[in-house]
N, CA, C and O atoms as a DFTB+ gen file, in Angstrom:
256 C
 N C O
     1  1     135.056      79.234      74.139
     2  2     133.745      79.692      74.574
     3  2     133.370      80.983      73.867
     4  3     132.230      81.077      73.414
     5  1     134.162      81.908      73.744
     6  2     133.962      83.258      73.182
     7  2     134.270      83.584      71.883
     8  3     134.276      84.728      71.429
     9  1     134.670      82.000      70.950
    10  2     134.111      81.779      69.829
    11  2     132.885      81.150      69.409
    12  3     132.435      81.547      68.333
    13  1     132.259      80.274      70.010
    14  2     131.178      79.869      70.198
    15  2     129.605      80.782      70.269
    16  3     128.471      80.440      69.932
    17  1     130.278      82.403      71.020
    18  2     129.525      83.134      71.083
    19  2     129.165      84.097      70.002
    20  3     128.107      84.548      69.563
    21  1     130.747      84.283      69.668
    22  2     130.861      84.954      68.684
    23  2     130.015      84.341      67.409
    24  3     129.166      85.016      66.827
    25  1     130.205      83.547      67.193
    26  2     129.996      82.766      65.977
    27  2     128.308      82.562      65.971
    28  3     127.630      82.129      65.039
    29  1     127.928      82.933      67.069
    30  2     125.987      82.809      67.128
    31  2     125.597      83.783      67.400
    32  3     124.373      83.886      67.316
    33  1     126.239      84.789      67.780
    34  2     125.795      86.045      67.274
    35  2     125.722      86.730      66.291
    36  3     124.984      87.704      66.145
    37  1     126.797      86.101      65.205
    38  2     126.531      86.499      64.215
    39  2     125.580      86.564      62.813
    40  3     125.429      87.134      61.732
    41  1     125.114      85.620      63.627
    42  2     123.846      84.600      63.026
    43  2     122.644      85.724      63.021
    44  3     121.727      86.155      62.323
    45  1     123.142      85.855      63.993
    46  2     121.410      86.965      64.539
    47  2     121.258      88.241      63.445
    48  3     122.161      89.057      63.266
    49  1     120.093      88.269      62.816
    50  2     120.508      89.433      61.844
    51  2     119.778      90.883      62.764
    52  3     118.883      90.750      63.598
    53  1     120.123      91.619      62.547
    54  2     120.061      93.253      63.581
    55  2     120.514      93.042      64.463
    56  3     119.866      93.518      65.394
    57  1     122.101      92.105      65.024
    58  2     122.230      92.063      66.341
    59  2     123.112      93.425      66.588
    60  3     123.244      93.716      67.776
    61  1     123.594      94.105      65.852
    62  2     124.511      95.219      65.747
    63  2     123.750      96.791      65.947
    64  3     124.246      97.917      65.975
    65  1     122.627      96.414      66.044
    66  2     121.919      97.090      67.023
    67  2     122.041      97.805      68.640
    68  3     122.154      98.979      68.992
    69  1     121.964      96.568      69.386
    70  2     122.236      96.470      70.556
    71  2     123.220      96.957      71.097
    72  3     122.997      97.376      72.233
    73  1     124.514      97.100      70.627
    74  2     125.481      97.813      71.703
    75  2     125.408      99.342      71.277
    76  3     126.125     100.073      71.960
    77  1     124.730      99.912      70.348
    78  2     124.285     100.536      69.498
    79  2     123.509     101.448      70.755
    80  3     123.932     102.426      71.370
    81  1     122.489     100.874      70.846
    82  2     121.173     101.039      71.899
    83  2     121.733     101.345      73.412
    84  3     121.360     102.316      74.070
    85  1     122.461     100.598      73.757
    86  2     122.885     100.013      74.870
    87  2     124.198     101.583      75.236
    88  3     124.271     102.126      76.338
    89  1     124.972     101.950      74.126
    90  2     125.666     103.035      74.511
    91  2     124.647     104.278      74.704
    92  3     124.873     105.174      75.517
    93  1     123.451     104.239      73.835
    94  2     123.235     105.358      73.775
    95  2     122.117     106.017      75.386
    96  3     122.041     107.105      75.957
    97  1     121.455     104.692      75.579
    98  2     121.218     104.916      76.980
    99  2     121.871     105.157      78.154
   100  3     121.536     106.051      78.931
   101  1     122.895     104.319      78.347
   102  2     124.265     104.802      79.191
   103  2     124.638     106.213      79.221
   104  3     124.775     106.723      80.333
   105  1     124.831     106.957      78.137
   106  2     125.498     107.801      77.504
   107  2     124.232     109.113      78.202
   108  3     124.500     110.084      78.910
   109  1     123.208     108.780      77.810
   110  2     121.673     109.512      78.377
   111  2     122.300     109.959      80.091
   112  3     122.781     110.825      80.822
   113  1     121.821     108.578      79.944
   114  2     121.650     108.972      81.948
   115  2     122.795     109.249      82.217
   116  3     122.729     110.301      82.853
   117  1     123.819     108.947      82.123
   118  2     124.913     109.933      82.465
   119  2     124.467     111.423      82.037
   120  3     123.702     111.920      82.863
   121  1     124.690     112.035      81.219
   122  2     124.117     113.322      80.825
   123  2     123.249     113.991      81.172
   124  3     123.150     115.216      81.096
   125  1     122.425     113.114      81.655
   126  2     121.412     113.768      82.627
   127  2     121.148     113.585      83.861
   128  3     120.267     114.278      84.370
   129  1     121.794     112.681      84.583
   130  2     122.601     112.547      86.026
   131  2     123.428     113.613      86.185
   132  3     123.323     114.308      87.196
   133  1     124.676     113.981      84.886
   134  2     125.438     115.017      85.376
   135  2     124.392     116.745      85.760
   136  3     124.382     117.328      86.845
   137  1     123.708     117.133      84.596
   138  2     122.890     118.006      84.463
   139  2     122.431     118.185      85.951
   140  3     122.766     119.146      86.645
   141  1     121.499     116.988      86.432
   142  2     120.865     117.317      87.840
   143  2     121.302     117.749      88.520
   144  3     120.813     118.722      89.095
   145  1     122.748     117.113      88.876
   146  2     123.603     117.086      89.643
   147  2     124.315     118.644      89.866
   148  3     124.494     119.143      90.977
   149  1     124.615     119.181      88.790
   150  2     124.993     120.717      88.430
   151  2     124.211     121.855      88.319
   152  3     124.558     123.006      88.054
   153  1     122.443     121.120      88.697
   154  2     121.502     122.173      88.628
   155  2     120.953     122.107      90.202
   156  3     120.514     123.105      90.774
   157  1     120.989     121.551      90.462
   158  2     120.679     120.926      92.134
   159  2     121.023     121.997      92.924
   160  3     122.078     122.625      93.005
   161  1     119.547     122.154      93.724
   162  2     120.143     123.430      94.482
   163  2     120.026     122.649      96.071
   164  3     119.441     121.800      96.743
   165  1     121.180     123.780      96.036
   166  2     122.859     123.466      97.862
   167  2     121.525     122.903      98.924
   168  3     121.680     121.847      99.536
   169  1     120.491     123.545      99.041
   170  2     119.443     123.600     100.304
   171  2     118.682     122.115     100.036
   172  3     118.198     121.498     100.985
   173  1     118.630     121.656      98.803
   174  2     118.346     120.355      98.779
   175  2     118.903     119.542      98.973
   176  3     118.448     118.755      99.803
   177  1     120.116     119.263      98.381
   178  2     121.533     118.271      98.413
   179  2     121.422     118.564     100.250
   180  3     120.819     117.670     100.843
   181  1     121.864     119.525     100.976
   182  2     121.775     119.592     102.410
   183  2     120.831     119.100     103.099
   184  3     121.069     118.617     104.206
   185  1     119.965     119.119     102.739
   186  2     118.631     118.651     103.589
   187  2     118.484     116.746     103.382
   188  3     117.999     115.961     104.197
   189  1     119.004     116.478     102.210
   190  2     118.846     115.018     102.027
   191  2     120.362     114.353     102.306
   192  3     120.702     113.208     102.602
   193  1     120.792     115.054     102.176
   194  2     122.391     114.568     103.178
   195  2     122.181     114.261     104.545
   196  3     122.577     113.238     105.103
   197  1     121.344     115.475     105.224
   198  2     121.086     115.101     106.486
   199  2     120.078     114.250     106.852
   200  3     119.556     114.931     107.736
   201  1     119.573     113.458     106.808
   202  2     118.631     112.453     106.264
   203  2     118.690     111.476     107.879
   204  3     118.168     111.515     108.993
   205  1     119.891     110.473     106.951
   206  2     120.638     109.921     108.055
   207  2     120.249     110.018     109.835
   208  3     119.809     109.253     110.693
   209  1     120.937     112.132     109.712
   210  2     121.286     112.192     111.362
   211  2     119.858     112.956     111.805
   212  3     119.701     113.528     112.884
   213  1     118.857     112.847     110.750
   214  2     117.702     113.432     111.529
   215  2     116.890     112.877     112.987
   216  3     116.243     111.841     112.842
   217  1     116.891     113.208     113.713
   218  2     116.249     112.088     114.866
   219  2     114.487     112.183     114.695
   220  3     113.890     111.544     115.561
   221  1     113.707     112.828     113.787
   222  2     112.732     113.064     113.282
   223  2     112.231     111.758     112.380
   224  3     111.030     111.597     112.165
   225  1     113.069     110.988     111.951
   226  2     112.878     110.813     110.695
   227  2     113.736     109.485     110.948
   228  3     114.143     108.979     109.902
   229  1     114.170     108.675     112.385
   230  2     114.459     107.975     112.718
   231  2     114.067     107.505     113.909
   232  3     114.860     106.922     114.648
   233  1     113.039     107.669     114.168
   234  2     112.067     107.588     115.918
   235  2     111.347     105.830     115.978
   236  3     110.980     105.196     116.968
   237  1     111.345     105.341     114.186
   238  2     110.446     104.563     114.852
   239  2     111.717     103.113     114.454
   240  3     111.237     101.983     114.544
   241  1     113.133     103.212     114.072
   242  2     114.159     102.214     114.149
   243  2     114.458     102.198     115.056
   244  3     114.673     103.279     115.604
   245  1     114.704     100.690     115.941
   246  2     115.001     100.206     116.775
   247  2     116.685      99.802     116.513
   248  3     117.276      99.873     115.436
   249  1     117.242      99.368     117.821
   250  2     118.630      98.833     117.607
   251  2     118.199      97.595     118.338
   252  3     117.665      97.653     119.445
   253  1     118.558      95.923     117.392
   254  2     118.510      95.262     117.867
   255  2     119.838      94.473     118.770
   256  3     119.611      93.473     119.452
């Protein structure tokens, strides 16, 4: 099977592109996931952590 694939992909001309593309977006949002993440200020991360146990902001879910 994974000669089959191989063998028709190779066919494809610019397919060597794609993992090409494909790392470099990965590679992005990581990098800038980490960034946020390390610029993020404490009073925000806290406030959306507490999210969850707000009873404000959970008034109109029911338990069925």
């Amino acid at each position: 099977m994974l000669k089959y694939v191989k063998e028709h992909m190779e066919t494809i001309l610019g397919v060597e592109i794609y993992p090409i593309i494909s790392l470099l977006i990965f590679f992005t949002f990581f990098v800038v996931l980490s960034w946020w993440v390390m610029t993020a200020k404490k009073d925000y991360i806290n406030t959306v952590s507490n999210i969850p146990f707000d009873n404000k902001h959970n008034q109109n879910d029911t338990i069925i």
